[in-house]
Structures are given as structure tokens and as C-alpha cells.
N, CA, C and O of each residue as an XYZ file, in Angstrom:
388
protein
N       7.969     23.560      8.000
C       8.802     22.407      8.310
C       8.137     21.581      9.407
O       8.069     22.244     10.442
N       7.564     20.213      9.544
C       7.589     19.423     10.151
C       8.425     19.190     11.679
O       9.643     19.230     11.852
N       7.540     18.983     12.524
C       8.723     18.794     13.332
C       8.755     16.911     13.817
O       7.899     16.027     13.801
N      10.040     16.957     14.165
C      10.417     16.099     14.523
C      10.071     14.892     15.630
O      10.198     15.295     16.786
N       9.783     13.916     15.549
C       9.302     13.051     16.931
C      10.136     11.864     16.599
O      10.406     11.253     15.565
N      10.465     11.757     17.936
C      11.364     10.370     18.374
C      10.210      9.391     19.268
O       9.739      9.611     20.384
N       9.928      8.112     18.223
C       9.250      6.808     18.174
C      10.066      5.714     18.264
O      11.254      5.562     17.983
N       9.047      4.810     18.802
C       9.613      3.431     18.981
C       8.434      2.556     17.899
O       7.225      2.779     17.968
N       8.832      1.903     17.264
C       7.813      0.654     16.459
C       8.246     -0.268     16.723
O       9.413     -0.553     16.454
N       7.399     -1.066     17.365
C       7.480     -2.582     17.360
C       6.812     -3.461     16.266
O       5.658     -3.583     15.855
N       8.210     -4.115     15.913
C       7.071     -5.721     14.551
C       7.960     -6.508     15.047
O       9.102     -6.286     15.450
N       7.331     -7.463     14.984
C       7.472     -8.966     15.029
C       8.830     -9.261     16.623
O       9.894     -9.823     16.881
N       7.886     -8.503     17.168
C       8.810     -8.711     18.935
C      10.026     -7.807     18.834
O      10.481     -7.523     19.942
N      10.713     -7.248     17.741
C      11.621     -6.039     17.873
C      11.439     -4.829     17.701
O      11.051     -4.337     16.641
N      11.759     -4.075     18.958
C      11.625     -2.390     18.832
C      12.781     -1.830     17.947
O      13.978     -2.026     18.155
N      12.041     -0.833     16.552
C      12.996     -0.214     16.080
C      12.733      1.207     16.707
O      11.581      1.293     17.132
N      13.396      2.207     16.859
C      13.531      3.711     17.879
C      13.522      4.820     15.966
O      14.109      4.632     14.901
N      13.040      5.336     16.204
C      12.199      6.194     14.783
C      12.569      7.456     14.817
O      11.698      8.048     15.453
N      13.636      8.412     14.375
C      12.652      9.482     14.281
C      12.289     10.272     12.668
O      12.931     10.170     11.622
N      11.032     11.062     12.946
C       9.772     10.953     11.900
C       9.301     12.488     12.387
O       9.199     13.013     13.496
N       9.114     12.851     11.309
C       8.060     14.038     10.779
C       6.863     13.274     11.592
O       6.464     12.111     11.530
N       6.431     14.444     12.414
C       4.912     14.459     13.121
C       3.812     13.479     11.975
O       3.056     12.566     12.306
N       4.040     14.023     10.619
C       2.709     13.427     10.615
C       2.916     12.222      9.672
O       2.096     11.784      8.865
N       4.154     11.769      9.916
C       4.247     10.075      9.468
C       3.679      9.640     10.619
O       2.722      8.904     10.381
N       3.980      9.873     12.265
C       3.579      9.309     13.038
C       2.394      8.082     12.455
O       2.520      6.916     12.081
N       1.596      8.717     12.554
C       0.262      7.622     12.573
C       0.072      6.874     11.672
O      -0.732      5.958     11.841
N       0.848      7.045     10.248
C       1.144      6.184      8.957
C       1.901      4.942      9.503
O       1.416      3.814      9.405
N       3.032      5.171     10.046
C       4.014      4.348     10.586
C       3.260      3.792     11.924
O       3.161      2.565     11.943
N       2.768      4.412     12.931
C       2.273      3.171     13.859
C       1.348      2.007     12.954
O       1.560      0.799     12.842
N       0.324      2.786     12.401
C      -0.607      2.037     11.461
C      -0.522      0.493     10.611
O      -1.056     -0.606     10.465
N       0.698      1.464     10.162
C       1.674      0.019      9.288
C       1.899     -0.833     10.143
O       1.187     -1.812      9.922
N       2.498     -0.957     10.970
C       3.378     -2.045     12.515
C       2.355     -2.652     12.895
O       2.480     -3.860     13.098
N       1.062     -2.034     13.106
C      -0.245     -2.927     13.505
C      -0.206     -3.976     12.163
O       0.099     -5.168     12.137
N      -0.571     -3.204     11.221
C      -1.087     -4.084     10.509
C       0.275     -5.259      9.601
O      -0.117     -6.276      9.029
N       1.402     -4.980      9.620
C       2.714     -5.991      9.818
C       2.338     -7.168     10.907
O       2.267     -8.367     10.637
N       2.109     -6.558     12.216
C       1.943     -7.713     13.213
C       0.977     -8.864     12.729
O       1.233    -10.065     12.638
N      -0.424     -8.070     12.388
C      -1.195     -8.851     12.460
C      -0.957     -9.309     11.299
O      -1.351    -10.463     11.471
N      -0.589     -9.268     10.187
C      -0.240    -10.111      9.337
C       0.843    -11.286      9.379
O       0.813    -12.302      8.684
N       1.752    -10.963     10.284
C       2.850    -12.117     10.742
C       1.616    -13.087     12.093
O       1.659    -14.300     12.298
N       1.018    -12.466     12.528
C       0.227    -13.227     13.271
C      -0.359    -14.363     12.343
O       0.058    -15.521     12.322
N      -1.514    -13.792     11.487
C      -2.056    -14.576     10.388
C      -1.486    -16.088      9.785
O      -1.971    -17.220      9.786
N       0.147    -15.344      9.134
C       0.877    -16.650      8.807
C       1.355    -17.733      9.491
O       1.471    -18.879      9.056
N       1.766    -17.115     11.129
C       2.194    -18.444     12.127
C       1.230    -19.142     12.397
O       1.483    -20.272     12.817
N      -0.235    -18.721     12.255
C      -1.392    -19.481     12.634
C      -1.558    -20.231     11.420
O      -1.916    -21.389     11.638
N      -1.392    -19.896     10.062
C      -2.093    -20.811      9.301
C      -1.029    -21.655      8.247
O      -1.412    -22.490      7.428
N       0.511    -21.205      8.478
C       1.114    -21.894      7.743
C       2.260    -22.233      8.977
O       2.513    -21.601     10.003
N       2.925    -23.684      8.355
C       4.150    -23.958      9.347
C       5.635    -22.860      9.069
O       6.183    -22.965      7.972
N       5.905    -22.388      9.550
C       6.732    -21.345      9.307
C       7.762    -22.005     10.352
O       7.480    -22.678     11.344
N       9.205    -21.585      9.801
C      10.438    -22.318     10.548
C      10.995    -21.382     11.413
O      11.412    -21.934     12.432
N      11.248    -19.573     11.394
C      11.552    -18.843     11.702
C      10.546    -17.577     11.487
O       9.454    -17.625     10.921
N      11.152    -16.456     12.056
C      10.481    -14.787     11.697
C      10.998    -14.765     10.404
O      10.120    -14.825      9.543
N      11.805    -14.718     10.113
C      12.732    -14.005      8.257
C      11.784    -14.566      7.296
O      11.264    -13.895      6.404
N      11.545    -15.949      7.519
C      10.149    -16.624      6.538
C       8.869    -15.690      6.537
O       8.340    -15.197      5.541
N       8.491    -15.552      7.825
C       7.380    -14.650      7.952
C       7.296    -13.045      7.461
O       6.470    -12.162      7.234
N       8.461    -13.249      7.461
C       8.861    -11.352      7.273
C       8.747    -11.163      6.242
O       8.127    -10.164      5.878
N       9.402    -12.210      5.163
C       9.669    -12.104      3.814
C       8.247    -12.750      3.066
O       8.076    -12.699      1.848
N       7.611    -13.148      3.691
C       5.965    -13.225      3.205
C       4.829    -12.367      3.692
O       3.694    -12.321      3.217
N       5.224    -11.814      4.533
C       4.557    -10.103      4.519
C       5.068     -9.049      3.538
O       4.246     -8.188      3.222
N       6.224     -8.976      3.031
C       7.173     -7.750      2.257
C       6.362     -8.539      1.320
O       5.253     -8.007      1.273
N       6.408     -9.481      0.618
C       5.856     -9.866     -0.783
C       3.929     -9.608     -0.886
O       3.266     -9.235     -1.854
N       3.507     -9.956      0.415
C       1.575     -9.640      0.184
C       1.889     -8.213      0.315
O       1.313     -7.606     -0.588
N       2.506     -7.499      1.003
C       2.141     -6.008      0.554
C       2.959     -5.451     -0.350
O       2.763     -4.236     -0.327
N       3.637     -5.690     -0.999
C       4.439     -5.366     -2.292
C       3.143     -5.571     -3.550
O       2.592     -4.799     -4.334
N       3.004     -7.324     -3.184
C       1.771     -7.594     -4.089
C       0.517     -6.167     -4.314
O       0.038     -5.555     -5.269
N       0.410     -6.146     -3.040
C      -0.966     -5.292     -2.720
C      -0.859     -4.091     -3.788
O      -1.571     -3.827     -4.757
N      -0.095     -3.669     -3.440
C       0.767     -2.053     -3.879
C       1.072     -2.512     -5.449
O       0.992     -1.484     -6.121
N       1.255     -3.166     -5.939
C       1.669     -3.571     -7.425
C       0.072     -3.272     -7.751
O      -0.374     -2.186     -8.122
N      -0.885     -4.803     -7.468
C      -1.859     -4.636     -8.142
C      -2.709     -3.352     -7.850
O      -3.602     -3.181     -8.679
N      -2.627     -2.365     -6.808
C      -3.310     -1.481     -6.771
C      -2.869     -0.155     -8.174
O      -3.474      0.866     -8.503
N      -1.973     -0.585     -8.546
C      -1.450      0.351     -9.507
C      -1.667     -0.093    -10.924
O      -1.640      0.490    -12.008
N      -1.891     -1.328    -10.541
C      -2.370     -1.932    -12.167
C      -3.476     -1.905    -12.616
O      -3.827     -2.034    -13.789
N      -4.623     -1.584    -10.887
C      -6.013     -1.545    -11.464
C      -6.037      0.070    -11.721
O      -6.975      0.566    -12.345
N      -4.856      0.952    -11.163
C      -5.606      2.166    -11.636
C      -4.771      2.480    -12.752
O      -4.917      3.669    -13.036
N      -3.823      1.810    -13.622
C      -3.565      1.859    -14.847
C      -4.681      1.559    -15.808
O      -4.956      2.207    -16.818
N      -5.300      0.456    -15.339
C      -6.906     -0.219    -16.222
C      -7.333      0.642    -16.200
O      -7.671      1.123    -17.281
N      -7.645      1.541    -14.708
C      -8.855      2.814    -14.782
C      -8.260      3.564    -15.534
O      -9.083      3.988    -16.346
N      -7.480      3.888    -15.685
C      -7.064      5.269    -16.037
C      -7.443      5.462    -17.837
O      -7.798      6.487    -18.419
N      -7.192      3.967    -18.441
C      -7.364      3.700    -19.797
C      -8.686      3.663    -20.631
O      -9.100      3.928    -21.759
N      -9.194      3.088    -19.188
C     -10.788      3.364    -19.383
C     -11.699      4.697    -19.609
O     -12.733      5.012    -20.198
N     -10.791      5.238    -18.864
C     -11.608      6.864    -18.657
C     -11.095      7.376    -19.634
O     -11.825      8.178    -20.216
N      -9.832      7.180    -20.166
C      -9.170      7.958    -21.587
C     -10.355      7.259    -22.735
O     -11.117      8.070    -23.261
N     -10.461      6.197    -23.005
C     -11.499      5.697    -23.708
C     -12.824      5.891    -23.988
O     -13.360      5.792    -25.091
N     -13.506      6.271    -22.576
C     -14.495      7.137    -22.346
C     -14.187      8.517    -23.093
O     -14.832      8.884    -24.075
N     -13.452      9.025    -22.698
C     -13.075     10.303    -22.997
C     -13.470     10.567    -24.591
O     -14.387     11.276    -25.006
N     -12.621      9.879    -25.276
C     -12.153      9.582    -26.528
C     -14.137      9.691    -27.272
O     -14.697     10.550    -27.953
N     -14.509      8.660    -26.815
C     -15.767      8.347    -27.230
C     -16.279      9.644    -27.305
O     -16.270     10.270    -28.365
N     -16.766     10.137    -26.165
C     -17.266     11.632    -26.132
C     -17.023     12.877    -26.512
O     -17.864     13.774    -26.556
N     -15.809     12.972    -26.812
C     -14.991     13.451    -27.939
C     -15.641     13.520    -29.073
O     -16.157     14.559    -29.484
N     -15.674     12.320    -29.726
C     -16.235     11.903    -31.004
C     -17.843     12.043    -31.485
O     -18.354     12.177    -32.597
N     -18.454     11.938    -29.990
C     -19.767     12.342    -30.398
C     -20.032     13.774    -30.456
O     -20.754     14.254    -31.330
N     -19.318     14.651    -29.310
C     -19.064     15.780    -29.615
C     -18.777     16.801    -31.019
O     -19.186     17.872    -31.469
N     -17.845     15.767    -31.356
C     -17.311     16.344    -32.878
C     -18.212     16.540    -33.707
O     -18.464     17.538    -34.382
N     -19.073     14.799    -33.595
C     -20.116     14.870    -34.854
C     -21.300     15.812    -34.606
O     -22.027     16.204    -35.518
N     -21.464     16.180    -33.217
C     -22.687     17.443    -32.997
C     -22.291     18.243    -33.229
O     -23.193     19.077    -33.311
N     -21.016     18.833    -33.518
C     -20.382     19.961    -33.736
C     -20.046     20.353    -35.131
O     -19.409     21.317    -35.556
N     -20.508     19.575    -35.607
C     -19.979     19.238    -37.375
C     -20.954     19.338    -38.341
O     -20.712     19.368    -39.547
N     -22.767     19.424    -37.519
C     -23.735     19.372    -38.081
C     -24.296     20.977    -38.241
O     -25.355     21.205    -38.826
């Protein structure tokens, strides 16, 4: 069993108070860095009216992220079955002679 730690994360100027299995720790600080600096990113390069704008265009690039990372390893995955398949087949026919 994991033990327990009581954290603070800060994004976007508010502390949320955490508590977390030891070894989310460093997953979860990790993330908050890289949240910040992504809300950093957008106030610098787009006019943004509030945080909730900013917030809700960070949740969507890493939602994005996380989608397409699953779509390229759906591609992979089809590929290598395909591969597979192939070698299979040449197999067969050496096996058949």
C-alpha cells in the first residue's frame, strides 16, 4: 500500500492542497509545471479575456495531445498486425514446401 502525502499544487495562481499516493507525487507536480507554462504560452501569444479561457485551452491541447497519441498507436498497432500477417504468410509458404 502506498502511503499517503499531503501536497499543495499550484496552476494558474491557485493552490489546490492534494492528498496522493507517494508516487503520484512527481506525476502531479510535473503536470502543474507544465499547465503553467502552457497558460503562460497563451497569455503571451493570444488576447485572452480571463483564466477560464486559458484553462479551457490548455484542457483541449492536452486532451488533443492524449487523443492523437492513441491514434498514432492505433496506426502502429495495425501496422505491426500487418507486418505480422505478411510473415505469417511467407512462413506458411516455407513451410508448405
Amino acid at each position: 500500500m502506498d502511503e499517503k502525502l499531503k501536497i499543495k499544487i499550484s496552476i494558474a495562481d491557485r493552490v489546490y492542497p492534494l492528498t496522493v499516493d507517494l508516487s503520484q507525487e512527481e506525476g502531479l507536480r510535473s503536470a502543474s509545471k507544465k499547465i503553467d507554462k502552457m497558460i503562460k504560452q497563451f497569455e503571451e501569444n493570444y488576447a485572452v479575456r480571463d483564466k477560464q479561457d486559458v484553462l479551457a485551452m490548455c484542457a483541449l491541447q492536452f486532451a488533443s495531445q492524449t487523443e492523437q497519441k492513441q491514434i498514432d498507436k492505433t496506426i502502429d498497432g495495425e501496422a505491426t498486425i500487418e507486418r505480422i500477417k505478411k510473415i505469417n504468410a511467407i512462413l506458411d509458404q516455407y513451410l508448405d514446401k
